[in-house]
PDB file of the backbone (N, CA, C, O) and the ligand in Angstrom, with CONECT records:
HET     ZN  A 101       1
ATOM      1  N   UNK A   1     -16.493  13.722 -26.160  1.00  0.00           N
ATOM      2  CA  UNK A   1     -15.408  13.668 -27.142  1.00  0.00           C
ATOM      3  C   UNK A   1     -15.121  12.221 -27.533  1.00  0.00           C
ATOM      4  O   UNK A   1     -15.471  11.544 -26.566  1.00  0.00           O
ATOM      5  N   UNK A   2     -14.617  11.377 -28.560  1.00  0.00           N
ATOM      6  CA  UNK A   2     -14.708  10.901 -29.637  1.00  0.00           C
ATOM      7  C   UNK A   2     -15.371   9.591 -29.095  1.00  0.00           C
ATOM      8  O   UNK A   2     -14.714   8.553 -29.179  1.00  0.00           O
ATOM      9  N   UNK A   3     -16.764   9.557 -28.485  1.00  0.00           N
ATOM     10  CA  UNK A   3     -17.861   8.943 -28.613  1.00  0.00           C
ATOM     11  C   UNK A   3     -18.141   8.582 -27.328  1.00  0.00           C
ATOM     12  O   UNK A   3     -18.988   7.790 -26.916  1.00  0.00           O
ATOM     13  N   UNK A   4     -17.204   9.358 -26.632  1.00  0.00           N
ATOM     14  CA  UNK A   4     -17.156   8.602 -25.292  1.00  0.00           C
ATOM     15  C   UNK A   4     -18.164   9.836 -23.852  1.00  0.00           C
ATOM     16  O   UNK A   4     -18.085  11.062 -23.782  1.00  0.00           O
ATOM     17  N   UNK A   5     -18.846   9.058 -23.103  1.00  0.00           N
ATOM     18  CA  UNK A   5     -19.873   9.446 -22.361  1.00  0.00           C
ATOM     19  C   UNK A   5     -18.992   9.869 -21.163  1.00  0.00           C
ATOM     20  O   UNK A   5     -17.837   9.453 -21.072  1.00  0.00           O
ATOM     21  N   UNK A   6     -19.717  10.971 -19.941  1.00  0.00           N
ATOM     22  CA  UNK A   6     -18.952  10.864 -19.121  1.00  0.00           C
ATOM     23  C   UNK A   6     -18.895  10.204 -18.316  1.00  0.00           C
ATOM     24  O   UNK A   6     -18.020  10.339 -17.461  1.00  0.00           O
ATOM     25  N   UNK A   7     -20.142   8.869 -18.252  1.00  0.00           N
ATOM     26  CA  UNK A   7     -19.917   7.721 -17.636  1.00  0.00           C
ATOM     27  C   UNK A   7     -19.248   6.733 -18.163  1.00  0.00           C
ATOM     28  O   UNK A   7     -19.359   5.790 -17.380  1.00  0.00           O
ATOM     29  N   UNK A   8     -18.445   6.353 -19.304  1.00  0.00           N
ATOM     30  CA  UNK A   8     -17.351   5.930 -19.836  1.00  0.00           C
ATOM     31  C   UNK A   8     -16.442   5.924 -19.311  1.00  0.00           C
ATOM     32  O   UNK A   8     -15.935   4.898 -18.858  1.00  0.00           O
ATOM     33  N   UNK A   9     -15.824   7.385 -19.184  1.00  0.00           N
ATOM     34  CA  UNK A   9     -14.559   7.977 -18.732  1.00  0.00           C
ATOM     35  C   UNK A   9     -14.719   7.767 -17.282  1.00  0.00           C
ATOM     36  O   UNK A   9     -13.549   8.045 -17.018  1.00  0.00           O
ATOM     37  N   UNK A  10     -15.137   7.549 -16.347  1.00  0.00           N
ATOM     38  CA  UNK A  10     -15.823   7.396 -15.501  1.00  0.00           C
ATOM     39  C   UNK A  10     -15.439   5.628 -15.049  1.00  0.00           C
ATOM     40  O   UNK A  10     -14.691   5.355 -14.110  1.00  0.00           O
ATOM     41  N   UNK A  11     -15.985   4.784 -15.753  1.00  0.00           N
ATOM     42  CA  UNK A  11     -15.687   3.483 -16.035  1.00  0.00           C
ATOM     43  C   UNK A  11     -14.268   3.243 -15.811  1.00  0.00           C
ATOM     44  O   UNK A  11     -13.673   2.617 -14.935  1.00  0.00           O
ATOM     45  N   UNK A  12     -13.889   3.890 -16.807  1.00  0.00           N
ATOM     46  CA  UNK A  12     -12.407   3.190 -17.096  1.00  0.00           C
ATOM     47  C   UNK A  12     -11.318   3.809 -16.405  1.00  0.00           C
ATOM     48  O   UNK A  12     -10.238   3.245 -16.227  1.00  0.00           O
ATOM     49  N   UNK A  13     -11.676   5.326 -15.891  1.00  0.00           N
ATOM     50  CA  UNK A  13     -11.322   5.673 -14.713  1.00  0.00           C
ATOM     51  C   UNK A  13     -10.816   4.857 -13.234  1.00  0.00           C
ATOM     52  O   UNK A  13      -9.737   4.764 -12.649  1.00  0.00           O
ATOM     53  N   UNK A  14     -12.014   4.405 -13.018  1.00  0.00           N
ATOM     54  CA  UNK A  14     -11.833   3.212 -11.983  1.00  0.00           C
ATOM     55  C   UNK A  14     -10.962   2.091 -11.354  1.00  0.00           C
ATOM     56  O   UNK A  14     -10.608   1.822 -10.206  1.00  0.00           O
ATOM     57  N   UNK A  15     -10.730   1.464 -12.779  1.00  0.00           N
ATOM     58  CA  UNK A  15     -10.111   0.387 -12.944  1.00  0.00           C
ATOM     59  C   UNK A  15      -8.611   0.925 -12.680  1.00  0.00           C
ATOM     60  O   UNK A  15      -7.898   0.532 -11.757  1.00  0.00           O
ATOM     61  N   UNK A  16      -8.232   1.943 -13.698  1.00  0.00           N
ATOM     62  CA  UNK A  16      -7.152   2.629 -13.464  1.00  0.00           C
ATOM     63  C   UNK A  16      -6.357   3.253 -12.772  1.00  0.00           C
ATOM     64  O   UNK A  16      -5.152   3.432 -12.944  1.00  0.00           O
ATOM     65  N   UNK A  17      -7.291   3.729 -11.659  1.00  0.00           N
ATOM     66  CA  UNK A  17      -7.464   4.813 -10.397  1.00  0.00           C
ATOM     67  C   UNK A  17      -7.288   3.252  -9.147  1.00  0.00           C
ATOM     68  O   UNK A  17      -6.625   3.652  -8.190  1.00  0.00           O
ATOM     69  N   UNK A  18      -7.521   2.356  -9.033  1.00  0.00           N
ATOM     70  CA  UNK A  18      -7.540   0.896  -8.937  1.00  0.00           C
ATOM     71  C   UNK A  18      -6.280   0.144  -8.886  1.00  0.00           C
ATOM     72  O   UNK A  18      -5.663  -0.247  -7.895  1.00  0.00           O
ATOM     73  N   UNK A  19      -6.015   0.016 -10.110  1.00  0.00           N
ATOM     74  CA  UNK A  19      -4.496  -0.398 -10.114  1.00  0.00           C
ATOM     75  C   UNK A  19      -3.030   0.604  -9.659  1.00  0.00           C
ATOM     76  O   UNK A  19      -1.962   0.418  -9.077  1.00  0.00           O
ATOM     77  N   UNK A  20      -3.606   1.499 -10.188  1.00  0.00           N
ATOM     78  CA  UNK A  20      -2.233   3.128  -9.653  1.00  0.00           C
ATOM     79  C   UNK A  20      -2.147   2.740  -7.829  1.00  0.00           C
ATOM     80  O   UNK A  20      -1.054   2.497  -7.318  1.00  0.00           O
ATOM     81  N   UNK A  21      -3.346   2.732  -7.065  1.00  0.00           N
ATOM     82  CA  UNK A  21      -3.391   3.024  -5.980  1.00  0.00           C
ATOM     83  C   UNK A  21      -2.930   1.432  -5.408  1.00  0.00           C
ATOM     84  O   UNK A  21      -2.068   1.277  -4.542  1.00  0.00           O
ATOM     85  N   UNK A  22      -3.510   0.553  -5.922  1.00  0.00           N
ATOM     86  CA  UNK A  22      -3.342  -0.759  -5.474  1.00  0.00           C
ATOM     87  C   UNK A  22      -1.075  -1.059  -5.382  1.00  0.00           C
ATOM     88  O   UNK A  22      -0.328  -1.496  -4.507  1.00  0.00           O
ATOM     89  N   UNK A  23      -0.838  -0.473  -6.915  1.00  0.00           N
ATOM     90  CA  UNK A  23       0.381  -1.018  -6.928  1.00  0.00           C
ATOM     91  C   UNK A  23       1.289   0.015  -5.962  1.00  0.00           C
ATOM     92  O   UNK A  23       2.489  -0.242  -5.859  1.00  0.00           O
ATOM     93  N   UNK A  24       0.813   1.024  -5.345  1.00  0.00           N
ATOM     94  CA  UNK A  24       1.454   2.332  -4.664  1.00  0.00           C
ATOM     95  C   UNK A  24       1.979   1.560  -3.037  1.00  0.00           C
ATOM     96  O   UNK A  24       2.906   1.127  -2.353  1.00  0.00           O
ATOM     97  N   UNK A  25       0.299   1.875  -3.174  1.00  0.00           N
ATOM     98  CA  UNK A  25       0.180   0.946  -1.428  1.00  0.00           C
ATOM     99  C   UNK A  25       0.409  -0.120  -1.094  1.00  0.00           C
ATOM    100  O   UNK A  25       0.371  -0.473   0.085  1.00  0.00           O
ATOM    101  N   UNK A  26       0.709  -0.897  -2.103  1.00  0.00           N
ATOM    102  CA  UNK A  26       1.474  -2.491  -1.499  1.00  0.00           C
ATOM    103  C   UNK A  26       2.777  -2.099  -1.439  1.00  0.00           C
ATOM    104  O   UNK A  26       3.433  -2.271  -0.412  1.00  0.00           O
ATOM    105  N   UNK A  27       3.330  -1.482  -2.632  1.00  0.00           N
ATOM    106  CA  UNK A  27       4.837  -0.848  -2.763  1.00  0.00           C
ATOM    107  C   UNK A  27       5.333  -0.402  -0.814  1.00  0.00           C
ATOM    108  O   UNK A  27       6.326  -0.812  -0.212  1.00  0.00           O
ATOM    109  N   UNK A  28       4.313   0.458  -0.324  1.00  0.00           N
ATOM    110  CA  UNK A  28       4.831   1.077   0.546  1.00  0.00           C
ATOM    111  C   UNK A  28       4.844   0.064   1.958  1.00  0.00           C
ATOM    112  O   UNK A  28       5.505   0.299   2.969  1.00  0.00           O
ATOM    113  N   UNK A  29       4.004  -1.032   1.761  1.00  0.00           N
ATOM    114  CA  UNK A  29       3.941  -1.972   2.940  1.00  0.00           C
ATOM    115  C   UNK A  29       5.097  -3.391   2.462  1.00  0.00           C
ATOM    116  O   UNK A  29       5.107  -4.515   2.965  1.00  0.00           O
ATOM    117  N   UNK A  30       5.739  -3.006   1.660  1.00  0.00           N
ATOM    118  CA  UNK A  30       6.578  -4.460   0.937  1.00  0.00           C
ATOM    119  C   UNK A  30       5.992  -5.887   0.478  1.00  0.00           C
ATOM    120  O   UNK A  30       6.306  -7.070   0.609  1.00  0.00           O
ATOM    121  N   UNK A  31       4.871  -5.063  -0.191  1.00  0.00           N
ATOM    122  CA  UNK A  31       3.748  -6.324  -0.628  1.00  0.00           C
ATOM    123  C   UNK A  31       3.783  -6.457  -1.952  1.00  0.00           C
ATOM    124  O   UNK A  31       4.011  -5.347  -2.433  1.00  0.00           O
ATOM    125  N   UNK A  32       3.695  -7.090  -2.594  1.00  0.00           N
ATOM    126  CA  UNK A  32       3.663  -7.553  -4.332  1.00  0.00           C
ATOM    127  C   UNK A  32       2.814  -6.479  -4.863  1.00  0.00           C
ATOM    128  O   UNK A  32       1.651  -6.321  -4.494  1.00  0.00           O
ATOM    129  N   UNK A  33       3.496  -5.628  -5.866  1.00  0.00           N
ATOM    130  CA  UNK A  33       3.240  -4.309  -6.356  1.00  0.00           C
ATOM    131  C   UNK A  33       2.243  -5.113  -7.492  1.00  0.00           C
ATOM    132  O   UNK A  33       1.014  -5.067  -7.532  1.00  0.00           O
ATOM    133  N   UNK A  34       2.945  -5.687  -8.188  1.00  0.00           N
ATOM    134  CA  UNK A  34       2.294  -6.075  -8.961  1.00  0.00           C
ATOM    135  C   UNK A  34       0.820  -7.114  -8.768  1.00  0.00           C
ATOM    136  O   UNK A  34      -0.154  -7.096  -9.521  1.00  0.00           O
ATOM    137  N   UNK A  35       0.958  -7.776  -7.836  1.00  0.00           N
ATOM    138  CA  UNK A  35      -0.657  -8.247  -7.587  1.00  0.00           C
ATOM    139  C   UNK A  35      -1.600  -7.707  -7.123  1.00  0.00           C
ATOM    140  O   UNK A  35      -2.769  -7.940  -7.429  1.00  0.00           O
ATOM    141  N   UNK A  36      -1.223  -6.931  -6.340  1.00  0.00           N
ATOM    142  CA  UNK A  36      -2.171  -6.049  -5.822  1.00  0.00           C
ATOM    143  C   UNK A  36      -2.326  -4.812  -6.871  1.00  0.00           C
ATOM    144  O   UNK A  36      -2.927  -3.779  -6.576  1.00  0.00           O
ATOM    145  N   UNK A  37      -1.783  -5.017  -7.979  1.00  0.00           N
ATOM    146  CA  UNK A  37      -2.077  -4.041  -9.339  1.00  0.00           C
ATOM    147  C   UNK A  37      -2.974  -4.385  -9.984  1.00  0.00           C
ATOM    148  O   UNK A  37      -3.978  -3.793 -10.382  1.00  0.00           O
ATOM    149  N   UNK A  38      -2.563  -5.524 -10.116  1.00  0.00           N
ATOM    150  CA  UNK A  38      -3.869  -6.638 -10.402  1.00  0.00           C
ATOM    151  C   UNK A  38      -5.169  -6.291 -10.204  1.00  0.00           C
ATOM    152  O   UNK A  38      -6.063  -5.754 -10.858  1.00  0.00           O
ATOM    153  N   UNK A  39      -5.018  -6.761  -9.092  1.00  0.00           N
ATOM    154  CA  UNK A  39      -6.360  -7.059  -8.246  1.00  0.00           C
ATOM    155  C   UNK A  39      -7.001  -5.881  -8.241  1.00  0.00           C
ATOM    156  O   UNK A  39      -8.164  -5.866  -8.643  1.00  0.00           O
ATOM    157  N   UNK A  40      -6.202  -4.326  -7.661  1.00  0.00           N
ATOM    158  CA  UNK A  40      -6.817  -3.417  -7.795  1.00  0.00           C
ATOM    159  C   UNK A  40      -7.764  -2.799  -9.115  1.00  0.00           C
ATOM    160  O   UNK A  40      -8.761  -2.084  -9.014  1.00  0.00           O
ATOM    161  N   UNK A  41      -6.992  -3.414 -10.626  1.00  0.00           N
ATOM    162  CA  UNK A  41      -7.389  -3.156 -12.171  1.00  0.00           C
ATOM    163  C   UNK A  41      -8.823  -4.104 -11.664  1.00  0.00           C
ATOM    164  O   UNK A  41      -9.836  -3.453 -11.922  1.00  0.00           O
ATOM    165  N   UNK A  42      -9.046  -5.040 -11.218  1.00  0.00           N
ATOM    166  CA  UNK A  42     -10.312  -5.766 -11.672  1.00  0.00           C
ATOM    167  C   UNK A  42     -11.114  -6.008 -10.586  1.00  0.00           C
ATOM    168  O   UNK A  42     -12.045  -6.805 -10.699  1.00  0.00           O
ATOM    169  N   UNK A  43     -10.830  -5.271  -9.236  1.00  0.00           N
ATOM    170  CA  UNK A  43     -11.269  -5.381  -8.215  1.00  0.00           C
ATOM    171  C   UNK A  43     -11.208  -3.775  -7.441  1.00  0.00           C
ATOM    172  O   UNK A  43     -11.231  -3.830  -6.212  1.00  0.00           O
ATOM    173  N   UNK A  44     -11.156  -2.812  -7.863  1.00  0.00           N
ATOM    174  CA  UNK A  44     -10.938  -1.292  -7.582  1.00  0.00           C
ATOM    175  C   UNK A  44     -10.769  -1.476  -5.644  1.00  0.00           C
ATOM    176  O   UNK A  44      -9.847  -1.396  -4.832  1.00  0.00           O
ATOM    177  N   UNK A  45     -11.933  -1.696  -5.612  1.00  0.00           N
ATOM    178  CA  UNK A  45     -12.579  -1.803  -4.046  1.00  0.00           C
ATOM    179  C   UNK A  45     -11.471  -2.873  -3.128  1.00  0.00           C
ATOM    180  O   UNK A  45     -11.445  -2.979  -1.902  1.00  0.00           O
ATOM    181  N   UNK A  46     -10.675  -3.538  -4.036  1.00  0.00           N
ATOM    182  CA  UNK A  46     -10.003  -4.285  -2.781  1.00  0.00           C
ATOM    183  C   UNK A  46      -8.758  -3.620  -2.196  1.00  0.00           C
ATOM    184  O   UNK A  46      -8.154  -3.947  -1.174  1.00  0.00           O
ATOM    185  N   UNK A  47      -8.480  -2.578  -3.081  1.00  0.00           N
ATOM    186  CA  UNK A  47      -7.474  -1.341  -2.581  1.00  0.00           C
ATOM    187  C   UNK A  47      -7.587  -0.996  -0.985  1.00  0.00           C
ATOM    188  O   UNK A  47      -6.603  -0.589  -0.368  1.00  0.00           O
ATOM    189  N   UNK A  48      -9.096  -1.226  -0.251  1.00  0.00           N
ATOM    190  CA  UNK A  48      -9.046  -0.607   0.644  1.00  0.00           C
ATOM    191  C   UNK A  48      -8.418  -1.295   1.806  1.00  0.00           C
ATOM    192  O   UNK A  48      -8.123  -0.929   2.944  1.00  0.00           O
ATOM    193  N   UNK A  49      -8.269  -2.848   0.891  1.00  0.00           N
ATOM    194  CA  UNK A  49      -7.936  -3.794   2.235  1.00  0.00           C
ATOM    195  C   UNK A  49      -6.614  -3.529   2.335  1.00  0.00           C
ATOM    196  O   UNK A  49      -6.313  -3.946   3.454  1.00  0.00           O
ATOM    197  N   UNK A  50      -5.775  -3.139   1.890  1.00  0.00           N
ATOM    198  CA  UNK A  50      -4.002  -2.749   2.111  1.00  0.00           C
ATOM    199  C   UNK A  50      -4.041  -1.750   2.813  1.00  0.00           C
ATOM    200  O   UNK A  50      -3.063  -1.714   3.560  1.00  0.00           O
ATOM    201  N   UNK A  51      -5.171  -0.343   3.011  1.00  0.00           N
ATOM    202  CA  UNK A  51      -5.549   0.533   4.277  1.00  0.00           C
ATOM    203  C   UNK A  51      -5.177  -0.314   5.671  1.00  0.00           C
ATOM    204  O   UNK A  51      -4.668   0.315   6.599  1.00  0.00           O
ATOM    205  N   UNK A  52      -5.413  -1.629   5.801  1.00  0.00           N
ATOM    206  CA  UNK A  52      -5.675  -2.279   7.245  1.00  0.00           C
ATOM    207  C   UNK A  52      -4.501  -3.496   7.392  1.00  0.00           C
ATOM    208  O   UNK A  52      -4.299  -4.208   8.376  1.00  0.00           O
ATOM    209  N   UNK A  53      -3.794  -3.500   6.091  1.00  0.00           N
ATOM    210  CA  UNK A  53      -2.268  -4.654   6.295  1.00  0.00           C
ATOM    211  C   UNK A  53      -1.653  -4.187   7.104  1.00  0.00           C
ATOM    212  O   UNK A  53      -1.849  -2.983   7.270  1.00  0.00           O
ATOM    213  N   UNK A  54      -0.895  -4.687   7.765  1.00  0.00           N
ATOM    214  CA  UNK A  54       0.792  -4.266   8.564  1.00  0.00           C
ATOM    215  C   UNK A  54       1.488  -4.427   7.278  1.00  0.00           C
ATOM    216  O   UNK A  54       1.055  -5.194   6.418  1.00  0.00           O
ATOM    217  N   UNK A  55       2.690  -3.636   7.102  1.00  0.00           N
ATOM    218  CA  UNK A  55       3.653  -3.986   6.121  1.00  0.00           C
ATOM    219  C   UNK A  55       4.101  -5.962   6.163  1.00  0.00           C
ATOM    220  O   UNK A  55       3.745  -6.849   6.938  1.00  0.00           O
ATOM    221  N   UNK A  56       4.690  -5.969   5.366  1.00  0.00           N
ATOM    222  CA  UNK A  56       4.997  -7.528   5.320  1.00  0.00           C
ATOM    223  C   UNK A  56       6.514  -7.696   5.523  1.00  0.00           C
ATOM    224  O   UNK A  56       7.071  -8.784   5.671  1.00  0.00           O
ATOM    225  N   UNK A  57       7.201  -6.329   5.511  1.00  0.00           N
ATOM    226  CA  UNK A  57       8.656  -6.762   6.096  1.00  0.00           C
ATOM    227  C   UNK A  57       9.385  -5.654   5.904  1.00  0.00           C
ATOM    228  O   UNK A  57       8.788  -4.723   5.362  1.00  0.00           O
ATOM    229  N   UNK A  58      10.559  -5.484   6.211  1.00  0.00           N
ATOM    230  CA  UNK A  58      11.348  -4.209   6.520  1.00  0.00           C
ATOM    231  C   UNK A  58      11.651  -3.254   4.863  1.00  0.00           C
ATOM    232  O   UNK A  58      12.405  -3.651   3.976  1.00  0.00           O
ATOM    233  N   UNK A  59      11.040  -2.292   4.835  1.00  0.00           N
ATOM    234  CA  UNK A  59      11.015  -1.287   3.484  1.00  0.00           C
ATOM    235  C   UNK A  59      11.452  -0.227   3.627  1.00  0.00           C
ATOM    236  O   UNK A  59      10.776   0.552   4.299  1.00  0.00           O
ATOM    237  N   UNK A  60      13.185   0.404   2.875  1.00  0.00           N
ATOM    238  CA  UNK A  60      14.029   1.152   3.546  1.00  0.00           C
ATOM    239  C   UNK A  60      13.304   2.869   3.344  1.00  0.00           C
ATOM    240  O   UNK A  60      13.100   3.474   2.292  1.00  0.00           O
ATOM    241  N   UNK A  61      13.181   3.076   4.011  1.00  0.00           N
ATOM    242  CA  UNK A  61      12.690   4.700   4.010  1.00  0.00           C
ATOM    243  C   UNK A  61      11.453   4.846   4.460  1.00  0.00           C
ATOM    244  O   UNK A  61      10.873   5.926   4.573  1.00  0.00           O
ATOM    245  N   UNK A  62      10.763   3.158   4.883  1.00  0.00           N
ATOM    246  CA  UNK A  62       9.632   3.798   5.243  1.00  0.00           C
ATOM    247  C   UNK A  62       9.295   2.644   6.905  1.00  0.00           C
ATOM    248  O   UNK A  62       8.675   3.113   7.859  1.00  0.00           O
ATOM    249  N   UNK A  63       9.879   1.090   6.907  1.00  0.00           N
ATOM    250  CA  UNK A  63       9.418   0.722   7.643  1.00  0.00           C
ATOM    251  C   UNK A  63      10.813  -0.294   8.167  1.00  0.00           C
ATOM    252  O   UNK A  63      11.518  -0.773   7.279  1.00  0.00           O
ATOM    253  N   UNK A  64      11.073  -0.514   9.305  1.00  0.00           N
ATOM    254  CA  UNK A  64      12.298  -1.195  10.115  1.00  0.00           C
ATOM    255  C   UNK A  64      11.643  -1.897  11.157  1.00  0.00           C
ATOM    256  O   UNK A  64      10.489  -1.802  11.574  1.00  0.00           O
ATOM    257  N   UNK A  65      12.954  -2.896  11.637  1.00  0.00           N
ATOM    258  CA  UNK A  65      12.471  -3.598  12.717  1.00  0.00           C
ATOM    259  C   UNK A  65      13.192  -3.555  13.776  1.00  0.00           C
ATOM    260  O   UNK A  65      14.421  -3.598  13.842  1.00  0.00           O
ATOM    261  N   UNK A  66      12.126  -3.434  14.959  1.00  0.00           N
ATOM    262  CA  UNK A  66      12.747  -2.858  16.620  1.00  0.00           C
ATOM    263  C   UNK A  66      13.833  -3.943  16.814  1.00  0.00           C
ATOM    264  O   UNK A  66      13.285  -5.044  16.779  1.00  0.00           O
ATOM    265  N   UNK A  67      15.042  -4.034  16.987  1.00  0.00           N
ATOM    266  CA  UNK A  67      15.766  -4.684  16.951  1.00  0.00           C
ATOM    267  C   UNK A  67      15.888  -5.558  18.658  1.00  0.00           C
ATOM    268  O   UNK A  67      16.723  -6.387  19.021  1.00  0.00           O
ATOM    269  N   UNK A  68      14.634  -4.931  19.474  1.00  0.00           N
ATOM    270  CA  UNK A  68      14.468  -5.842  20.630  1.00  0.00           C
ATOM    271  C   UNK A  68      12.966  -6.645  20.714  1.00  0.00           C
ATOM    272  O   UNK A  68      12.652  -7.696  21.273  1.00  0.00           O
ATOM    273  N   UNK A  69      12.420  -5.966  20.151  1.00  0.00           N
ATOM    274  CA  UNK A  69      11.032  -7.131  19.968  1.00  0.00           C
ATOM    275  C   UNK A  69      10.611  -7.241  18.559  1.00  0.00           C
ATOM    276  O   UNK A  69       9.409  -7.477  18.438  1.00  0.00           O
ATOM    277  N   UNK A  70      11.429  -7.109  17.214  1.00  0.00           N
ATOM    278  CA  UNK A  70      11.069  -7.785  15.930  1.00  0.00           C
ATOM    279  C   UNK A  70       9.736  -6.773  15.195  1.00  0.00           C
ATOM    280  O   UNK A  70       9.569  -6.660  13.980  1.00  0.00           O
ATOM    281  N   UNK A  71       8.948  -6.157  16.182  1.00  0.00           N
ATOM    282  CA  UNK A  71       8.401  -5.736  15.507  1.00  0.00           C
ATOM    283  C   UNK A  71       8.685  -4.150  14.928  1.00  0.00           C
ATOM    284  O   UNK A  71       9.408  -3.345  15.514  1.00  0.00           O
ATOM    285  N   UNK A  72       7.803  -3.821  13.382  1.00  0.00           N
ATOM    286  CA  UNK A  72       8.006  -3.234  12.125  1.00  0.00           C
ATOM    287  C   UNK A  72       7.304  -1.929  12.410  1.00  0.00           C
ATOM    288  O   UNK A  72       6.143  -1.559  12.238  1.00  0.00           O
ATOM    289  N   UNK A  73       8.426  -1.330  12.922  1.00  0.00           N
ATOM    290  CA  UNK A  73       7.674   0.441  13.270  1.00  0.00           C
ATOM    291  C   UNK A  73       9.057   1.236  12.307  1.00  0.00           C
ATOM    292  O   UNK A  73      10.199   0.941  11.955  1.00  0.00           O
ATOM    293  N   UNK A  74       7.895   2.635  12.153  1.00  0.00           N
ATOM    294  CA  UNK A  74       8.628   3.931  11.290  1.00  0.00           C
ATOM    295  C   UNK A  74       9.882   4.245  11.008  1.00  0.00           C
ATOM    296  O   UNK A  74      10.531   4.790  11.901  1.00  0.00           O
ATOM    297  N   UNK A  75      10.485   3.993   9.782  1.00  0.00           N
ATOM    298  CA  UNK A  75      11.771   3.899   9.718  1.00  0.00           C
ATOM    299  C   UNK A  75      12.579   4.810   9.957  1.00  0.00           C
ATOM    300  O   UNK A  75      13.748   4.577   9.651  1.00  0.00           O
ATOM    301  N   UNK A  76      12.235   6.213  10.605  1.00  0.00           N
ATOM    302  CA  UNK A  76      12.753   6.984  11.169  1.00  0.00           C
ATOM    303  C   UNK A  76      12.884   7.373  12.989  1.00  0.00           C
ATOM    304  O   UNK A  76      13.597   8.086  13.696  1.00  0.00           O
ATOM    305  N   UNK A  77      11.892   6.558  13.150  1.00  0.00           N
ATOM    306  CA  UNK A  77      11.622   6.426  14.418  1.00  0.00           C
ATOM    307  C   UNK A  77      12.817   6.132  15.443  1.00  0.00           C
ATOM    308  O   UNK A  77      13.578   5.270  15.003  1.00  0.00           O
ATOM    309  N   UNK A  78      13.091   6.522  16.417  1.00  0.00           N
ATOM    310  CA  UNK A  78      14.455   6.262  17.495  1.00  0.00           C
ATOM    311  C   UNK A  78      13.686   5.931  19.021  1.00  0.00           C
ATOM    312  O   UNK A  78      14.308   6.194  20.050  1.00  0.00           O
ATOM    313  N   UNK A  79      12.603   5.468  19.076  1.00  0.00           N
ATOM    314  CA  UNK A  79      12.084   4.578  20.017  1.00  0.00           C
ATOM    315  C   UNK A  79      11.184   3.859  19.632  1.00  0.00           C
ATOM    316  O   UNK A  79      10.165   4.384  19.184  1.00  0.00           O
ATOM    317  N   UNK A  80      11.281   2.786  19.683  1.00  0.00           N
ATOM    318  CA  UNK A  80       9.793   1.864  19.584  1.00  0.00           C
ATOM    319  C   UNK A  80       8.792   1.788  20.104  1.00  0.00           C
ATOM    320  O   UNK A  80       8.844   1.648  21.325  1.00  0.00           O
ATOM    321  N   UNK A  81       7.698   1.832  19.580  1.00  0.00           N
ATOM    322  CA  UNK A  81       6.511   2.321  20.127  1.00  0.00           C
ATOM    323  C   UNK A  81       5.393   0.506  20.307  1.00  0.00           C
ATOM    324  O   UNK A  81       4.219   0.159  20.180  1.00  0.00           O
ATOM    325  N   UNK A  82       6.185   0.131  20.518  1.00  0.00           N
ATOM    326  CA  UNK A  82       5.548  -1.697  21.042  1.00  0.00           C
ATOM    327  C   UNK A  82       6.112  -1.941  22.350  1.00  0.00           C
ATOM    328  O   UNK A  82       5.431  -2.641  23.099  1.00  0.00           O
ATOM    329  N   UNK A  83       7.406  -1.433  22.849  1.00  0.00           N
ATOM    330  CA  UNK A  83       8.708  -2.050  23.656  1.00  0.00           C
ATOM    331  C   UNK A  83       9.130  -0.747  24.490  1.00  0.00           C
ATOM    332  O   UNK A  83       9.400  -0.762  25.691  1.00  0.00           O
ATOM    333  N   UNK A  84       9.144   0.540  23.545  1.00  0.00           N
ATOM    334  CA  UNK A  84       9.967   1.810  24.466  1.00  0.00           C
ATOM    335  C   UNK A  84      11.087   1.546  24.345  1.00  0.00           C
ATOM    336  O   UNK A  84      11.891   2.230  24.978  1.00  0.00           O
ATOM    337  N   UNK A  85      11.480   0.672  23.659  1.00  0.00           N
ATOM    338  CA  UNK A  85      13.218   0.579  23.435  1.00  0.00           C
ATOM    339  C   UNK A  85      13.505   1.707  22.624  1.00  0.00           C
ATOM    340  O   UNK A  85      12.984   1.930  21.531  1.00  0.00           O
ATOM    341  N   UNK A  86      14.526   2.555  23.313  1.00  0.00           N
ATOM    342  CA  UNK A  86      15.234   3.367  22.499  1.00  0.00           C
ATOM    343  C   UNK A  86      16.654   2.926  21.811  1.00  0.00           C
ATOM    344  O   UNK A  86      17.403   2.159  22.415  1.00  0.00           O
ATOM    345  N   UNK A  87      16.907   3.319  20.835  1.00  0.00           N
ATOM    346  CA  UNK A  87      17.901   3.006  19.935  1.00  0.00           C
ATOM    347  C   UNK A  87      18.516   4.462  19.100  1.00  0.00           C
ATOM    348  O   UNK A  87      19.411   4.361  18.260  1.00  0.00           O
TER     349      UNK A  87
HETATM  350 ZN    ZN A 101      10.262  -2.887  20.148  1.00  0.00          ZN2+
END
């Protein structure tokens, strides 16, 4: 359909499928939505490296900090799973 191959759609797919996922998954680790939108539009494949980040800092509904050893576990969580501190 209007000249376009299904390796076209395919193409530009990518890039798109790229940036959606890139700006999602930084969103959810408190990382720059927008660069990693970026990067994902012209770099698809670097999406996978935010698979292996730690979040970058406390993101309400999804990530908090153990208020006895600092570190960034499940924001629903009521023990810490670094420490065993319950809270
Ligand atoms: Zn802890």
């Amino acid at each position: 359909m209007f000249g376009m191959s299904f390796v076209d759609l395919v193409l530009l797919l990518i890039p798109i499928t790229g940036a959606i996922l890139g700006a999602t998954w930084a969103g959810r680790l408190g990382r720059n939505r927008f660069g990693w939108g970026v990067f994902g539009l012209f770099i698809p494949i670097s999406v996978v490296i935010l698979l292996f980040l730690r979040p970058a800092g406390e993101v309400a509904g999804r990530w908090k900090r153990c208020p006895a050893c600092m570190e960034l576990i499940n924001w629903n969580a009521n023990r810490c799973k670094y420490c065993q501190t319950s809270f």
